[in-house]
C-alpha positions, -999 to 999 in steps of 0.1 A, spaced: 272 745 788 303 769 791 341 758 773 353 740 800 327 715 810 322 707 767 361 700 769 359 679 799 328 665 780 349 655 751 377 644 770 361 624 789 346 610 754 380 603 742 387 585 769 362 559 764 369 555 730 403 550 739 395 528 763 373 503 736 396 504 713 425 492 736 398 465 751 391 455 716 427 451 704 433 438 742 404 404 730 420 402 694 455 399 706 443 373 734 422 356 708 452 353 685 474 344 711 451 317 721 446 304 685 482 301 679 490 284 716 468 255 707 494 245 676 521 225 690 552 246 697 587 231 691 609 265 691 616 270 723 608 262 765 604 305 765 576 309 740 550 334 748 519 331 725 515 368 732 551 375 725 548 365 695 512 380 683 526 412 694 558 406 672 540 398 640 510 417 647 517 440 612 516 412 592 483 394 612 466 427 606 472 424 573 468 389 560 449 377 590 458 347 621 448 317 595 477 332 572 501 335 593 495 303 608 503 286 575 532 307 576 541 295 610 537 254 602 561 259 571 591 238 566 617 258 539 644 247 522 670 270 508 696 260 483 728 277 478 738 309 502 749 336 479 739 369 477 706 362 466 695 332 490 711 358 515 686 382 509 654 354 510 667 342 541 667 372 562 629 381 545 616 345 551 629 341 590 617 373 600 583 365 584 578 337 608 578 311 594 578 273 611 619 262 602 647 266 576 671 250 565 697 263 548 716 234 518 758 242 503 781 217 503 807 244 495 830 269 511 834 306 514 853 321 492 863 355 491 843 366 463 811 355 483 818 388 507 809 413 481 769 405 479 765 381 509 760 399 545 759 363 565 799 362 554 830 382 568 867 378 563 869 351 591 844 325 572 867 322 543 874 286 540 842 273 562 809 261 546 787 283 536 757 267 551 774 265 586 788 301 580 757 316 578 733 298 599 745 316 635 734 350 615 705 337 604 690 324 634 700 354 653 672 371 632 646 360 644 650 332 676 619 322 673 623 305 639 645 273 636 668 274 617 695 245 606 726 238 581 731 212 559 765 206 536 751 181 518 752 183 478 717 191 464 722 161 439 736 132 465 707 138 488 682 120 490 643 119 480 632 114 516 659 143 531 634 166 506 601 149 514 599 168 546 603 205 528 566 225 528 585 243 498 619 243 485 638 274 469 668 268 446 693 296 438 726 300 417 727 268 405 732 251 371 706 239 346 711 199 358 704 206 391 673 227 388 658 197 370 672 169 392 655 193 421 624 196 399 620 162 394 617 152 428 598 182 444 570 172 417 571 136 426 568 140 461 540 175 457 560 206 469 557 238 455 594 247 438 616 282 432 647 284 411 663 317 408 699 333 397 711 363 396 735 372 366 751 406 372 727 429 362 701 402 352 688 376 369 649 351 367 628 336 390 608 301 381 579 288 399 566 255 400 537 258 425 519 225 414 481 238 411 478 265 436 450 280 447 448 311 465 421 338 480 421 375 464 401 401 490 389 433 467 362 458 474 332 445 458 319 453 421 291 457 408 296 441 384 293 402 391 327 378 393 321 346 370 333 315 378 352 297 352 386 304 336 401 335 337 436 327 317 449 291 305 462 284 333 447 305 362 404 303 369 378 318 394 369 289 418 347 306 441 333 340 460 321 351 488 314 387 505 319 399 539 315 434 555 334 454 569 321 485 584 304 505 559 323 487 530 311 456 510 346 429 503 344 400 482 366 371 486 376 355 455 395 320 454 417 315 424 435 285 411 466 283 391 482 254 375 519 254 367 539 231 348 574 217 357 610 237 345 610 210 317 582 223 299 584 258 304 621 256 287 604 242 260 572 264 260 568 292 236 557 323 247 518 332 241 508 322 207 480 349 207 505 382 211 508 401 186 546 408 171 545 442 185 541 431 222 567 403 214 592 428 205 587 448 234 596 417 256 634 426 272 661 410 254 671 396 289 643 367 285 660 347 257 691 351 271 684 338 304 666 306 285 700 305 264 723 310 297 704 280 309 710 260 278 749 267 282 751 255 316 733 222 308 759 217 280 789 227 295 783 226 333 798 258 337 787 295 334 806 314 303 842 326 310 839 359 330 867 371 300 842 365 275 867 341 257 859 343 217 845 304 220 820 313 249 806 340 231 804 322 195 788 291 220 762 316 229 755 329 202 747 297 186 722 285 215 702 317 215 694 325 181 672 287 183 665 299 212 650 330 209 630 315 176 618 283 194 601 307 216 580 328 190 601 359 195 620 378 171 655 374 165 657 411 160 659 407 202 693 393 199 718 426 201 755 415 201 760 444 226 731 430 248 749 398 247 786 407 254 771 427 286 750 397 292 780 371 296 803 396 307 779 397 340 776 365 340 800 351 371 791 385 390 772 393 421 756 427 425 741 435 461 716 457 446 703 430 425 701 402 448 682 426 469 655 429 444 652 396 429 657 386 468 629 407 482 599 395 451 613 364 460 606 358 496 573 379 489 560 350 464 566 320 484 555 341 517 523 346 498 520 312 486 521 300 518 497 318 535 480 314 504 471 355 499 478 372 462 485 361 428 519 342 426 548 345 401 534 328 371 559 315 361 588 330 346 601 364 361 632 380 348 647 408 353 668 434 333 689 458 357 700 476 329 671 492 314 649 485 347 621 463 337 610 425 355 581 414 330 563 381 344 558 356 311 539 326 313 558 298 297 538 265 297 524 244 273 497 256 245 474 238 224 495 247 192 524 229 205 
């Protein structure tokens, strides 16, 4: 066989491979199309099955039709549009997921135009939910998406009932629990999150979620059973995958309500020297939370000499309520701290934003180990350590 008929040989190889692989991507997008055709569609009289398989076909191949699915039947609810719900509400709509709704009963203010890309100079004075909700839904069309200017703490428990999960941002102590309160009583996963500045958290109350883990398999066997006090092994199973062996393994975690974890130590079983390693960031933001229960304000962005002394007072119980030592408490970490306080960094809400949308996207296609329970972040020094406040036989 001369050059020329082994290249027409393997070209003509080539082809057919090409050719299968395009007929088997060809059957997987109709069979996806057809799966998600047979939910019943309320976005819009243009909907195109395959339209939308080819414009979420990164995220199918990755977490898989039943995922994205879930994704797809979700009802969100997204309190307060500043920077930071800003930055989950672009992630979220373009995810695909089933509607959102977007809650402020206030206005735009001119200091909302630093961190929040929904705003411009001509929304000054207009609702913030209203402002942003044309920008939003031009996102993604295919997601619905609605405004309401009703006060998180007038509405009422049957306006949240309807929520799949609701998200909280930038709001004060009272409310978070108010919100807290009823998301447990009527079962839906909850997220409260602020930015401060530089600093900023994220709480999750998912209820008792469980979740499925896909790994290449061990050798070593998986047990069933607890893995952490709060988190255990429910179940395996192994599937194959070409030449590689997966195991699937379902988790469960169980997470308590903000209550608790405010009054939660941190692990009884650490050692001083990982305590001390813990970012000075984590009392503060339980003190910060503290202060706006108290006062129902943030701390004077002047730093006034009573704000500061306030401060002081609530984090030093704080900080040894929690198991951690006091030694945490810098006054220059703390002057920063409340100095940042009022402020919205883009960079920030970008961050905290993005981990954000992440954790409830994962939670409700039910893929990877959520936020448990308490993330903060330090912007300063660079460091978002996850703590599990909760409960503990000891207390």
């Amino acid at each position: 066989m001369d050059a020329m008929e082994m290249d027409t040989d393997n070209s003509e190889a080539v082809r057919n491979l090409e050719l299968n692989e395009s007929s088997r991507s060809s059957t997987s997008t109709m069979t996806a199309a057809q799966t998600i055709s047979a939910v019943n569609v309320t976005n819009s009289e243009s909907y195109t099955p395959l339209d939308e398989v080819a414009l979420y076909d990164r995220q199918i191949r990755l977490w898989g039709m039943e995922a994205q699915l879930r994704m797809r039947n979700s009802k969100i609810l997204l309190i307060t549009m500043r920077g930071l719900a800003n930055e989950v509400a672009k992630n979220l709509v373009l995810a695909g997921i089933g509607s959102l709704t977007v809650m402020d009963p206030e206005v735009v203010e001119e200091d909302d135009l630093g961190a929040s890309f929904f705003f411009s100079e001509e929304h000054v004075g207009q609702n913030r939910a209203e402002a942003a909700l044309p920008a939003i839904q031009a996102l993604n069309p295919r997601v619905p998406c609605h405004a309401s200017i009703e006060s998180p703490l007038t509405a009422s428990a049957s306006f949240y009932s309807s929520f799949s999960l609701i998200i909280a941002t930038d709001l004060l102590l009272p409310t978070l629990l108010h919100l807290n309160q009823i998301t447990r009583s009527h079962s839906i996963p909850f997220y409260a999150a602020a930015t401060y500045g530089l600093y900023g958290f994220i709480f999750a109350d998912l209820l008792v979620h469980s979740y499925v883990l896909k790994r290449i398999k061990s050798n070593v066997a998986t047990r069933l059973g607890p893995e952490s006090r709060t988190r255990s092994i429910i179940s395996t199973r192994e599937t194959q995958e070409g030449e590689t062996r997966l195991e699937h393994v379902t988790k469960q975690e169980t997470f308590c309500p903000l209550s608790e974890a405010l009054s939660s130590m941190v692990d009884s079983s650490w050692p001083l020297r990982r305590k001390k390693k813990l970012p000075s960031v984590l009392p503060g933001i339980m003190a910060m939370l503290q202060f706006t229960a108290i006062h129902n304000r943030l701390p004077d962005p002047d730093v006034t000499r009573e704000d500061l002394k306030e401060f002081v007072r609530i984090i030093t119980p704080e900080t040894e309520r929690m198991g951690l030592p006091v030694e945490l408490n810098e006054v220059g970490f703390m002057r920063s701290f409340l100095q940042n306080a009022t402020a919205e960094l883009s960079p920030v809400a970008a961050i905290l934003g993005g981990v954000l949308a992440q954790d409830a996207i994962n939670v409700l296609a039910k893929t990877e180990q959520p936020v448990g329970n308490f993330c903060v972040f330090d912007g300063e020094i660079g460091v978002a350590p996850i703590v599990v406040l909760a409960a503990q036989e000891e207390e």
